[in-house]
KEMIVO-527180 format. One record per residue: x, y, z of N, C-alpha, C, CB in turn; residue in one letter. Coordinates in steps of 0.05 Angstrom, whole numbers, plus 5000, padded with zeros to 4 digits. Each point is the difference from the previous one (the first is absolute). Glycine has a CB too. Example, Ala and Ser with C-alpha at 12.3 -4.5 7.8 and 13.67 -1.06 7.14 Angstrom:
BEGIN
526448865156498250245000501850245000496249775025A 503150444961501650245001498550225014502449874957S 
END
This chain:
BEGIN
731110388061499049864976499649705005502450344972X 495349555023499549725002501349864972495350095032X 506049654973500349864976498649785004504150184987X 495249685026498949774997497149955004504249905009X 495250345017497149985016498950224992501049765041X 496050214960499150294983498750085030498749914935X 502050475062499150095031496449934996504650495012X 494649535012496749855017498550234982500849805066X 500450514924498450184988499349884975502050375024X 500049504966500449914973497649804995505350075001X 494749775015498049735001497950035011503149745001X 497050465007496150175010499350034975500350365044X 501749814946498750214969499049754971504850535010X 496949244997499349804972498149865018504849904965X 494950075058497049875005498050084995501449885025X 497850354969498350235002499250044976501850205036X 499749654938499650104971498449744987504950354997X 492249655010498449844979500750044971496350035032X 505149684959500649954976497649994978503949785024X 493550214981498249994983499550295006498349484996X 500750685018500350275000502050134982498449945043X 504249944963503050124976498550004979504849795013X 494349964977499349984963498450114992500849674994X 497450425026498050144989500850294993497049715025X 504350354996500750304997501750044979499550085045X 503349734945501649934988498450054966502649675048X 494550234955499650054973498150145000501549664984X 496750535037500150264998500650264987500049755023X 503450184990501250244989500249974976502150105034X 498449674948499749974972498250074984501749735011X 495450175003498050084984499550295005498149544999X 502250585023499050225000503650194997494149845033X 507150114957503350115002500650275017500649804950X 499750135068500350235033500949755018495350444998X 506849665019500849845013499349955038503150104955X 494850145042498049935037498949775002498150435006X 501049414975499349755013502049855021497449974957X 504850035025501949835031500950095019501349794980X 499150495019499650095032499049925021500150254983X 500749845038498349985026500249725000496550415000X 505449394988500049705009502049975009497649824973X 504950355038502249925025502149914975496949795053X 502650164929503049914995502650114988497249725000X 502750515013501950165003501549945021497850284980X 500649575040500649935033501349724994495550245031X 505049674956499349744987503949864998494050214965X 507050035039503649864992501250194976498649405007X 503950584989500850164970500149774980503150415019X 496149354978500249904986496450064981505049705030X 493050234984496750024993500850384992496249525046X 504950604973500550274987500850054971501250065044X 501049904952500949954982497849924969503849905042X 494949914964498649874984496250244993503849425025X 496850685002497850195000500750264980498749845051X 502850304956501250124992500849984968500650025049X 500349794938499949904974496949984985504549745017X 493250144994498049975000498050274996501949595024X 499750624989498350284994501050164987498449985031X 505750024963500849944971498950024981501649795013X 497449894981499949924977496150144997505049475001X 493950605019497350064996499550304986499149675041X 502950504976500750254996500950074966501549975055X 499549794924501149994980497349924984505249905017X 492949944996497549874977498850275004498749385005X 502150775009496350184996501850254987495649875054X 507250064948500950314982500549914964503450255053X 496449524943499549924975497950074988502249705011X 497850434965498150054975499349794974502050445014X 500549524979499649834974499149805002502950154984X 495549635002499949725002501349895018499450014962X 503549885018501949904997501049935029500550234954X 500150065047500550095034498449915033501050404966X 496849675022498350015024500249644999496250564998X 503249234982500249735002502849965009496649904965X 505050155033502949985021501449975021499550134981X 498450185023499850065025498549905027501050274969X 496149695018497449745013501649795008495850064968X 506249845011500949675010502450115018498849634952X 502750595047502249915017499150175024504249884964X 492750265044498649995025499049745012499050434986X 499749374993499149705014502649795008495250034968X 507050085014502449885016500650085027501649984959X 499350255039499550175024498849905026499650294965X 498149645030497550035020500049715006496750414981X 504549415000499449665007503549995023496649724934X 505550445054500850025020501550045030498349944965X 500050385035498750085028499349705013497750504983X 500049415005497349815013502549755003493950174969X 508449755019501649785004501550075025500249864951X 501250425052501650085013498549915033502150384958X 494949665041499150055022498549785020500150414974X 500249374998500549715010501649925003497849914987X 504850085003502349975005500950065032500250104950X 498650105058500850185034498649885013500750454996X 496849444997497749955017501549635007494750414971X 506649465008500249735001503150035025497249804938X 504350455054501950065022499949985027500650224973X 496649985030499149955034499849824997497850275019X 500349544971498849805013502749795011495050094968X 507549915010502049775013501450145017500649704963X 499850505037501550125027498549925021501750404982X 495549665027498649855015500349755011498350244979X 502149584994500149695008502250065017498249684958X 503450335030503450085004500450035021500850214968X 497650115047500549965023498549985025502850164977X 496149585020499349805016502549865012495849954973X 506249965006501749875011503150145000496749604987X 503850645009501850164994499850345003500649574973X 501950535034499150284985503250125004493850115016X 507049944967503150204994499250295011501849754948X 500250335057499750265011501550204968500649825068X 498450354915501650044988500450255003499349654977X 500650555046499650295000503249985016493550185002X 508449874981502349925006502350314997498249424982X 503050715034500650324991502949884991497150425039X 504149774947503750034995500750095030500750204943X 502049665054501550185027500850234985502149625033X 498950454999500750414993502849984978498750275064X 502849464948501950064985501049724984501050415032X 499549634945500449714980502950054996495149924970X 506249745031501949924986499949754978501850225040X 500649814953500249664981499149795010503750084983X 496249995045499149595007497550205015505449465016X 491850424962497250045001499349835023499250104949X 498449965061498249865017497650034996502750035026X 495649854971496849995005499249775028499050114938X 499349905079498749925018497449955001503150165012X 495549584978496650004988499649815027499450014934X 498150085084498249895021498549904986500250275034X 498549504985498049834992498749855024502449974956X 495149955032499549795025498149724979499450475053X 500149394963498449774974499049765028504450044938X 493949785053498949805014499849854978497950205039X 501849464977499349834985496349924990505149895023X 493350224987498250054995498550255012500849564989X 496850534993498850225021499150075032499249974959X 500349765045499249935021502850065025496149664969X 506350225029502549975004500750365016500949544950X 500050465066501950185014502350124972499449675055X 500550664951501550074982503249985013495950304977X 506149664999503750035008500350324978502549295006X 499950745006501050224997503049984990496550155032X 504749864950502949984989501050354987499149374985X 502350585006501850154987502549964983498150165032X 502749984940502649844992501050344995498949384974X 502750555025502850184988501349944975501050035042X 499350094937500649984971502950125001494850054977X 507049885015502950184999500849914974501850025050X 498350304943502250004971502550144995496249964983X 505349965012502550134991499850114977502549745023X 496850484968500050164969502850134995494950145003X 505849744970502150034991499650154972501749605030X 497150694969500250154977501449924971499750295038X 499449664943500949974979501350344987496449504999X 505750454994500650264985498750084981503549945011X 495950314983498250124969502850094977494850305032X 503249484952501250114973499750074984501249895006X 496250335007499150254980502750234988494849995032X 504850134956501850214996500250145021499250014960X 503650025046500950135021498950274996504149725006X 495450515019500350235003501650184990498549835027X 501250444963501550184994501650105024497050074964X 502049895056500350255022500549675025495650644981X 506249335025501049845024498050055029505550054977X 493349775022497649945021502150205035497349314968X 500950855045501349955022499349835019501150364990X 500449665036499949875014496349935020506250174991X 493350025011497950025008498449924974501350335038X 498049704941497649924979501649604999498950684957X 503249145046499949904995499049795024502550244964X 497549925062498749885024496950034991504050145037X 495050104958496749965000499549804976498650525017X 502849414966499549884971499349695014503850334960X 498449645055500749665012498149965026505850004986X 492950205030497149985008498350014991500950085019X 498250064960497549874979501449744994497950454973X 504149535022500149604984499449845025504750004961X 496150035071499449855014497650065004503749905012X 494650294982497149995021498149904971500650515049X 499749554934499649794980499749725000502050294988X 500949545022500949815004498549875022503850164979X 495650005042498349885023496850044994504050115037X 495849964954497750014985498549784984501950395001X 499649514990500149664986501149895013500250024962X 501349975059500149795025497949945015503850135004X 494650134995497449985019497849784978500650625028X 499149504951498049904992500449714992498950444990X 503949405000500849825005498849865018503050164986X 498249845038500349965027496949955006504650315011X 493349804985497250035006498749844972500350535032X 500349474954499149744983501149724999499350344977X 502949665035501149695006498949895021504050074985X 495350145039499349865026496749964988503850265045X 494649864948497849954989498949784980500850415012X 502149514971500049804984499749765018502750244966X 499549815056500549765023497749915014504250175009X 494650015002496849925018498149914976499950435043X 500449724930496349854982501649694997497050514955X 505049505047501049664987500349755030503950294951X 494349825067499249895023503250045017495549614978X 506350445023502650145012499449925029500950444967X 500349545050499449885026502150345020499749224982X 498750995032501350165011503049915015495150195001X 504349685015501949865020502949934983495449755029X 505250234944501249924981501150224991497649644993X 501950585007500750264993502750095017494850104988X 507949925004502250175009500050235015501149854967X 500350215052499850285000501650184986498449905034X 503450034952501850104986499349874979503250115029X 498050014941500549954973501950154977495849875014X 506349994982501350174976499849964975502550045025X 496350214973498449924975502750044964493950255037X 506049544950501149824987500050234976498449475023X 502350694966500450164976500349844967502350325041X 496449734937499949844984503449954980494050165007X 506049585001503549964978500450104985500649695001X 497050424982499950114974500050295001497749614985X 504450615017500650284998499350155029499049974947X 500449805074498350115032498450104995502650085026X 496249995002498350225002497349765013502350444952X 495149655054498149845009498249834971499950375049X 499749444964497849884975497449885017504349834959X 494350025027498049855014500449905018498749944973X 503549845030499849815023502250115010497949574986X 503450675014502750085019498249925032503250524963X 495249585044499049915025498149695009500450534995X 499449344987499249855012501649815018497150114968X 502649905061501249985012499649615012500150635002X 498049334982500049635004500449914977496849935033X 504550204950500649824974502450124993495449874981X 507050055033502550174993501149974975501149995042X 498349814951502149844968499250164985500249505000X 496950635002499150134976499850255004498049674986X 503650455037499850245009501950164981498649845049X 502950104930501750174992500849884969501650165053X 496249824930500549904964500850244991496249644988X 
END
């Protein structure tokens, strides 16, 4: 799963989607209420987010043409041109994505295809590669940091169980909470270092280690638990 970089399939498929082509087709299907006009334009290929929005979009089209009454069918028309305006936002939105990932990485690039180990404990780890130059021109460097967390489970104080957990269900319970838990260490971890390079961050400056700072307020991760050049504020 990518979190930060969208895979090269992804950014083929939104290059490929003429935005004045979208609107046309976009109001197509309106005027003529059938939803083949926007087919056959990839953006299905497009990410689950433009998905998503597609998918809502033929929804809400699927609903104008099964409307009869007035009332209805005017309802329905507007919350298809909602719909459809936005699809057509979503797909600028992706398109303005590539393009800064691009800039981006000219002078940067995170590695974020990052697996779980086989086996998790309380003191988490994530490990995010990187490399970055001072300009494009510039010879690429290569770093790496290490994120360490100590997770310290908060107790639940849901209503207890009828039936006394055994031993085994309370081990798988407390691996979903840690693979959970590293799970938002990762994504953490891959948005702080990303925060660090767009805010001109200097590689060479980067740790190889980091303990990452749990929030004073009830633990657990927050925004800046990782930012690892601004410690003071690493833990509000």
């Amino acid at each position: 799963m990518s979190y930060i970089n969208l895979p090269s399939d992804q950014q083929a498929a939104i290059d490929d989607v003429d935005e004045t082509v979208l609107r046309k087709a976009v109001r197509k299907c309106l005027d003529e209420e059938r939803v083949g006009p926007i087919h056959g334009l990839g953006l299905s290929n497009c990410g689950p987010y433009v998905a998503t929005k597609l998918h809502g979009f033929q929804q809400a089209i699927a609903e104008y043409i099964k409307a009869k009454a007035h009332a209805k069918r005017e309802r329905t028309r507007q919350d298809a041109l909602h719909a459809g305006s936005d699809l057509i936002h979503a797909v600028q939105q992706m398109k303005g994505r590539v393009e800064t990932e691009r800039q981006e990485g000219e002078l940067f690039f995170i590695d974020d295809q990052i697996r779980p180990p086989f086996h998790l404990s309380k003191r988490l780890s994530v490990r995010v590669r990187f490399r970055w130059r001072a300009s494009p021109s510039a010879d690429w460097k290569h770093g790496q940091l290490t994120f360490i967390y100590d997770f310290s489970p908060l107790p639940s104080y849901t209503q207890p169980p009828k039936r006394k957990p055994s031993v085994a269900q309370v081990g798988r319970d407390l691996e979903d909470r840690l693979f959970g838990e590293w799970e938002r260490l990762k994504a953490q971890a891959l948005f702080s270092m990303r925060e660090f390079f767009r805010d001109g961050g200097d590689g060479d400056a980067v740790p190889e280690v980091f303990a990452v700072r749990p929030s004073l307020y009830g633990g657990g991760l927050n925004n800046f638990s990782c930012n690892f050049w601004d410690a003071e504020r690493a833990a509000p």
